[in-house]
C-alpha atoms as an extended CHARMM CRD file, in Angstrom:
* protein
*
       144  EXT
         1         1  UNK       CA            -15.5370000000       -0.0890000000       28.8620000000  PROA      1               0.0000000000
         2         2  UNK       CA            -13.0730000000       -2.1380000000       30.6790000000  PROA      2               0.0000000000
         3         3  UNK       CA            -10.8840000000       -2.5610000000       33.4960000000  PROA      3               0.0000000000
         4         4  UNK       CA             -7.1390000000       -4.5410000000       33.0390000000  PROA      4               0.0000000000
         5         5  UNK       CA             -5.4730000000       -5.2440000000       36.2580000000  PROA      5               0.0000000000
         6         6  UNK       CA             -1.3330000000       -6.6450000000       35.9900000000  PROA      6               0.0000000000
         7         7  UNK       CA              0.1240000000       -7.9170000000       38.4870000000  PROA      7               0.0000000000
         8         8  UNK       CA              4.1770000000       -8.6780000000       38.3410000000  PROA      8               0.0000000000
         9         9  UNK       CA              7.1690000000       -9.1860000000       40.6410000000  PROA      9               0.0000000000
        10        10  UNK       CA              8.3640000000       -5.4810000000       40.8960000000  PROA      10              0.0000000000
        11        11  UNK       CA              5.3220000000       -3.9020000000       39.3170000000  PROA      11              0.0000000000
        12        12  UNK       CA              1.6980000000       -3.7050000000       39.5410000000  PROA      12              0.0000000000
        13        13  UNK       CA             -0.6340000000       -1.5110000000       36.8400000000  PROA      13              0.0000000000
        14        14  UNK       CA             -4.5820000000       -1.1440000000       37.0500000000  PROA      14              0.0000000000
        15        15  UNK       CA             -6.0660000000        0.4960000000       33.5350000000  PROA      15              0.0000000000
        16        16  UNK       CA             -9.3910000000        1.9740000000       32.6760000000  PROA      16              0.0000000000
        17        17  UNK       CA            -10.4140000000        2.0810000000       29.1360000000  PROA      17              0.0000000000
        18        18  UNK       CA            -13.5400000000        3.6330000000       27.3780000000  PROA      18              0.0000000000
        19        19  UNK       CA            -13.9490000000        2.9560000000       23.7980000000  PROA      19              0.0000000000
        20        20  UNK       CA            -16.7890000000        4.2940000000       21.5630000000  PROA      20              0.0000000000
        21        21  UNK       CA            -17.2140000000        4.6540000000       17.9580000000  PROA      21              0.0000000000
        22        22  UNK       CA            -19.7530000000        5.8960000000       15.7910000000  PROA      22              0.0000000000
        23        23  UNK       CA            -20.3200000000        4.5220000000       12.0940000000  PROA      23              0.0000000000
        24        24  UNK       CA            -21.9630000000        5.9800000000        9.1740000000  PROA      24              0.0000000000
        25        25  UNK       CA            -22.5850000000        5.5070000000        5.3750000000  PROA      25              0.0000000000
        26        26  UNK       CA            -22.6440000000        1.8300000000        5.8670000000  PROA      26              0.0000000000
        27        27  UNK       CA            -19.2810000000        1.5810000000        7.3550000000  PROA      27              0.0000000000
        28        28  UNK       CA            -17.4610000000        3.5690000000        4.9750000000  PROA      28              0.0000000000
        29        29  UNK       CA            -16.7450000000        6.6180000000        7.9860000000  PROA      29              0.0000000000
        30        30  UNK       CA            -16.0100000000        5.7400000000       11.0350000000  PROA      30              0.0000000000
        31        31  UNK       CA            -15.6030000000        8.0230000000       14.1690000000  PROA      31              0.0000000000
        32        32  UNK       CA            -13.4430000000        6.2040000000       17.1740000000  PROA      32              0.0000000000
        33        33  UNK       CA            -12.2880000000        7.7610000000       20.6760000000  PROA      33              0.0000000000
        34        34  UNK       CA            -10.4900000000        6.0620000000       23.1390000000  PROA      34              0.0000000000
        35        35  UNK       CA            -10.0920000000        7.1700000000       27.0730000000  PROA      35              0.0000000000
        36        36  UNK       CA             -7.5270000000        5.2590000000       28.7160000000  PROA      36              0.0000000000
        37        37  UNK       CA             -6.6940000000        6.0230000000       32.6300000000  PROA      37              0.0000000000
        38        38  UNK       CA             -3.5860000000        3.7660000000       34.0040000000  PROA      38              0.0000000000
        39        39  UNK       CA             -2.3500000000        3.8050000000       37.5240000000  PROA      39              0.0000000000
        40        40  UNK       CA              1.1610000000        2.1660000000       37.9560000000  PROA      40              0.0000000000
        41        41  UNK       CA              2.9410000000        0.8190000000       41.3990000000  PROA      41              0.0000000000
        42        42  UNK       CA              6.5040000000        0.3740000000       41.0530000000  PROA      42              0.0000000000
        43        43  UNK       CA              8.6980000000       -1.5620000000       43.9590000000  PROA      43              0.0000000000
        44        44  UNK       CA             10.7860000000        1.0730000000       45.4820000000  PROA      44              0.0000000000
        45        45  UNK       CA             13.7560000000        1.1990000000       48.6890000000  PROA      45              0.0000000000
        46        46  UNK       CA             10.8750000000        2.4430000000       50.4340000000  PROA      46              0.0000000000
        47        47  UNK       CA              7.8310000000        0.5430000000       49.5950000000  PROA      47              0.0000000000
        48        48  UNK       CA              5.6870000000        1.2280000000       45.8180000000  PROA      48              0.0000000000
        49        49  UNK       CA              6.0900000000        4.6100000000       43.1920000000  PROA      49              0.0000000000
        50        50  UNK       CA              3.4220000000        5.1900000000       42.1690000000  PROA      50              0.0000000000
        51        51  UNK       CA              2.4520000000        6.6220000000       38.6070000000  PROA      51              0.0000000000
        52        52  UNK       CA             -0.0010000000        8.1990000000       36.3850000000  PROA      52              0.0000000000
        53        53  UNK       CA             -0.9230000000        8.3640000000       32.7250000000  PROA      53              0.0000000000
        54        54  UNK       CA             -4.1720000000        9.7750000000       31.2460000000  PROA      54              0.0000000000
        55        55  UNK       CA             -4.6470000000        9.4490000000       27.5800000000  PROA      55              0.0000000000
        56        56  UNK       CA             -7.1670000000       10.0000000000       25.0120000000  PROA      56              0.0000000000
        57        57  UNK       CA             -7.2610000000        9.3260000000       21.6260000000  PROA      57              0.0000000000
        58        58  UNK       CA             -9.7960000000       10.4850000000       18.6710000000  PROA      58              0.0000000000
        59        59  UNK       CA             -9.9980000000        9.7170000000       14.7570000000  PROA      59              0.0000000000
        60        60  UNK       CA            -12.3380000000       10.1480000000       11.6220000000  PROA      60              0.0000000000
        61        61  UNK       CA            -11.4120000000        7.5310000000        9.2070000000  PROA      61              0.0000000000
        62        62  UNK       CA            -12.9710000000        7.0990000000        5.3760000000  PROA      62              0.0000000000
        63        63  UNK       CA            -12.6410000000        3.8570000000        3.2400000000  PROA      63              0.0000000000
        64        64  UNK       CA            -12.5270000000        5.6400000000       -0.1370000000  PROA      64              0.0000000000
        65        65  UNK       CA            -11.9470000000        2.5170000000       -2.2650000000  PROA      65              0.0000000000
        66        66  UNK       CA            -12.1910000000       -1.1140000000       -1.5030000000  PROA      66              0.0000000000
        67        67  UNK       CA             -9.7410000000       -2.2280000000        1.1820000000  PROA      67              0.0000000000
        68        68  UNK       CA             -7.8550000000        1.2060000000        1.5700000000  PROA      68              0.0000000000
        69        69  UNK       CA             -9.1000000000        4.2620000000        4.1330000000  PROA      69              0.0000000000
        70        70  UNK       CA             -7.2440000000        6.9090000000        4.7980000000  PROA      70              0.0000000000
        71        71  UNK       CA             -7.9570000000        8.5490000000        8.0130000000  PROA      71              0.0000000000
        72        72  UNK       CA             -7.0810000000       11.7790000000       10.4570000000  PROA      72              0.0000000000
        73        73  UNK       CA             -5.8370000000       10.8670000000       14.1560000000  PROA      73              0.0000000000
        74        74  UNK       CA             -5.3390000000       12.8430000000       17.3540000000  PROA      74              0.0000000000
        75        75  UNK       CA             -3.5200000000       11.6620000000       20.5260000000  PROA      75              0.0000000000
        76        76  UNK       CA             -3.4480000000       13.5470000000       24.0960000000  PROA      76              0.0000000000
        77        77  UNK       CA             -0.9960000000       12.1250000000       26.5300000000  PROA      77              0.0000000000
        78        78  UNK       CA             -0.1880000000       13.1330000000       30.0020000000  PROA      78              0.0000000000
        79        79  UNK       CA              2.1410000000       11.2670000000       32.6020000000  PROA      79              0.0000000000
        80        80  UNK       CA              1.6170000000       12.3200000000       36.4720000000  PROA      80              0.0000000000
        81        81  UNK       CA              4.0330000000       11.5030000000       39.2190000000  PROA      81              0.0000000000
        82        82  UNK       CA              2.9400000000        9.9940000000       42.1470000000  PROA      82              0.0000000000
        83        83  UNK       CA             -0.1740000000        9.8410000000       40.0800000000  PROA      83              0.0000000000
        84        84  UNK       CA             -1.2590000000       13.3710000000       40.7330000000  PROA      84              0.0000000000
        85        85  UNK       CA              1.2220000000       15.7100000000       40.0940000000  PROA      85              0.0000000000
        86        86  UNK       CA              1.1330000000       16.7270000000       36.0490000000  PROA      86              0.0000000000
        87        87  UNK       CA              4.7730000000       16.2680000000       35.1420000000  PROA      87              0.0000000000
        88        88  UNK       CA              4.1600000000       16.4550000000       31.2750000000  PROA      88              0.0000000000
        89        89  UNK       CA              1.2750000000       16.5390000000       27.9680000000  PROA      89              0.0000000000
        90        90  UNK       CA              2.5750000000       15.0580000000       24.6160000000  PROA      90              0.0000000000
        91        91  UNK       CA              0.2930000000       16.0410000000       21.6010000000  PROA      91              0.0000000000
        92        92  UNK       CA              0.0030000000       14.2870000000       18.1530000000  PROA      92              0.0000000000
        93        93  UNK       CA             -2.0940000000       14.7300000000       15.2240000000  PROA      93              0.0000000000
        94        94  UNK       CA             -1.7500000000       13.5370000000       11.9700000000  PROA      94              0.0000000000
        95        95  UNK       CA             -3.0630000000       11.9160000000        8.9400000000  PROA      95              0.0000000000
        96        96  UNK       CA             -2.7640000000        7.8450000000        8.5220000000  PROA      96              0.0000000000
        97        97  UNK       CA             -3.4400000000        5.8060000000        5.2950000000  PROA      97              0.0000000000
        98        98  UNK       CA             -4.4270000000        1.9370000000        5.7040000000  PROA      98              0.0000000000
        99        99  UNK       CA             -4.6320000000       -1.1700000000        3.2290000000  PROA      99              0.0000000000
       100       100  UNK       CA             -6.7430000000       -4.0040000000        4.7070000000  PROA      100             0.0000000000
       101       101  UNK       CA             -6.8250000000       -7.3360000000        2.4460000000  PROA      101             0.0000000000
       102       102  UNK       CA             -7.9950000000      -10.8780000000        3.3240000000  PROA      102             0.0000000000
       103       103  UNK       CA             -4.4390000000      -12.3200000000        5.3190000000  PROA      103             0.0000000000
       104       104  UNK       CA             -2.5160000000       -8.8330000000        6.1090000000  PROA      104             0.0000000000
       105       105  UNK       CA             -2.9030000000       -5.4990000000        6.5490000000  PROA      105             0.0000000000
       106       106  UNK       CA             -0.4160000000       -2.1930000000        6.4250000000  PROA      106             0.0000000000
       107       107  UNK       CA             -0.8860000000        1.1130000000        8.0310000000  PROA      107             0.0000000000
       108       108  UNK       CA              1.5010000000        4.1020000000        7.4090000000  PROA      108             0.0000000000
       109       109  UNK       CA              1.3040000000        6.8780000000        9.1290000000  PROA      109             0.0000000000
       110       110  UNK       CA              3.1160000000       10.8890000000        9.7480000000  PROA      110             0.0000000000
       111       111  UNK       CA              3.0040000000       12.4510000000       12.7990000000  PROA      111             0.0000000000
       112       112  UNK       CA              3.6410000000       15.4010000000       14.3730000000  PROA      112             0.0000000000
       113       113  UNK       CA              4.5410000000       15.6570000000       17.9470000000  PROA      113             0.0000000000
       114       114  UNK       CA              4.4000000000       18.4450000000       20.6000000000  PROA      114             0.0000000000
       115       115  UNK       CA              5.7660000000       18.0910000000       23.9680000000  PROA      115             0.0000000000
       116       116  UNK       CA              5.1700000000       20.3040000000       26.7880000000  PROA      116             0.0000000000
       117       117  UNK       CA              6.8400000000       19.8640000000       29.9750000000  PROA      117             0.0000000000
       118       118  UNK       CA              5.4750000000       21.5170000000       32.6750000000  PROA      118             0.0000000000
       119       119  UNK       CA              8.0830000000       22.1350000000       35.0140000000  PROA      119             0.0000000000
       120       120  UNK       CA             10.2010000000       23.9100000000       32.5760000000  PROA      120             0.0000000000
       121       121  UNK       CA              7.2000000000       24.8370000000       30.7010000000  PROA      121             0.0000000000
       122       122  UNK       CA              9.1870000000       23.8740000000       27.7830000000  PROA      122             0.0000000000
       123       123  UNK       CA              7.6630000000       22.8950000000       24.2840000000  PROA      123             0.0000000000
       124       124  UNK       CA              9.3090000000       21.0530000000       21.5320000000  PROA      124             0.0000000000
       125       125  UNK       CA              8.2150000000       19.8030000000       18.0980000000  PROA      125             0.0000000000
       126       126  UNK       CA              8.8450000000       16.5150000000       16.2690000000  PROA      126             0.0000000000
       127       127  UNK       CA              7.5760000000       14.7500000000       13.2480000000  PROA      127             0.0000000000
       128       128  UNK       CA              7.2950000000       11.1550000000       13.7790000000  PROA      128             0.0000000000
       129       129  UNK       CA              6.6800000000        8.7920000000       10.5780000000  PROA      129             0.0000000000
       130       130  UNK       CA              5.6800000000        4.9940000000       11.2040000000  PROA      130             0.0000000000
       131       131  UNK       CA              4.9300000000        2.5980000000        9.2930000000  PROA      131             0.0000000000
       132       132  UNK       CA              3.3370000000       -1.1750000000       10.6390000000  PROA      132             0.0000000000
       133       133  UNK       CA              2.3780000000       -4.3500000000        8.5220000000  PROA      133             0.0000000000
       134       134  UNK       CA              0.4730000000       -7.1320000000       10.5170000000  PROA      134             0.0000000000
       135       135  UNK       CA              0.3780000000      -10.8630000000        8.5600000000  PROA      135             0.0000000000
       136       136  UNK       CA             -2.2600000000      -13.0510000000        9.8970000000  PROA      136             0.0000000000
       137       137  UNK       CA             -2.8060000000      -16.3440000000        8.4870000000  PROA      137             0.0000000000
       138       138  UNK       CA             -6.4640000000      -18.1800000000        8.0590000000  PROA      138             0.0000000000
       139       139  UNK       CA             -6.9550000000      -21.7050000000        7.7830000000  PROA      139             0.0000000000
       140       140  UNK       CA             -9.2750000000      -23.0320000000        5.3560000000  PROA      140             0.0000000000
       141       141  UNK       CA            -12.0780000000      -24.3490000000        7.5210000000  PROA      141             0.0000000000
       142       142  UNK       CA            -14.4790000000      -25.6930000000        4.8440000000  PROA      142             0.0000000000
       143       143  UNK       CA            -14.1660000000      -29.3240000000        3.9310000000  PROA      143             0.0000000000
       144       144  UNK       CA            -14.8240000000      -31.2090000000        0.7550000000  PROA      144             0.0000000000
């Protein structure tokens, strides 16, 4: 659990976050969920906005050969004006596939989106695809 306070010229955010996760068969499945709870204060004419988002976020995730998992994710977003009045709920699920070696890593993933806005109580459908590659370099820290 933490708490991440920002502070800027025309904006000021305060977030909550609760992460747990919950490993079995020595590491090879792996349960996550994330709570996150962010309050933002936006400079206005007449003084600070102020706005809401609660999101969650839940996975099961199996490494079914050597470096590589493949895992199934669910996201629950909703956005509040004036932090208390429930202006909308995005929902995604989808499956993810992810390559880990010993300097990078890759993660592809296919979702699909559905949006609900409540004051038109409107719902729409998307399928989102992403794909993200992360490079990381390690120094050689043994000496001769």
């Amino acid at each position: 659990m933490y708490f991440e306070p920002t502070l800027g010229d025309n904006e000021k955010e305060v977030e909550w976050k609760i992460i747990l996760q919950k490993n079995w068969f020595e590491d090879r499945l792996v349960w996550a969920l994330n709570l996150d709870y962010e309050v933002e204060f936006e400079k206005a004419d007449n003084g600070y906005e102020r706005d809401g988002v609660f999101e969650w976020f839940t996975g099961i995730s199996y490494r079914f050969v050597r470096n590589w998992s493949a895992s199934l994710e669910f996201w629950n977003h909703h956005e509040f004006a004036d932090a208390t009045v429930h202006e909308h709920a995005a929902y995604f699920i989808g499956p993810t596939i992810h390559y880990a070696g010993e300097r990078w890593w890759a993660l592809a993933s296919a979702t699909n989106c559905r949006l609900a806005r409540l004051s038109a109580m409107k719902v729409r459908s998307s399928l989102r695809t992403m794909v993200i590659f992360s490079v990381t370099s390690r120094k050689n820290t043994t000496s001769d």
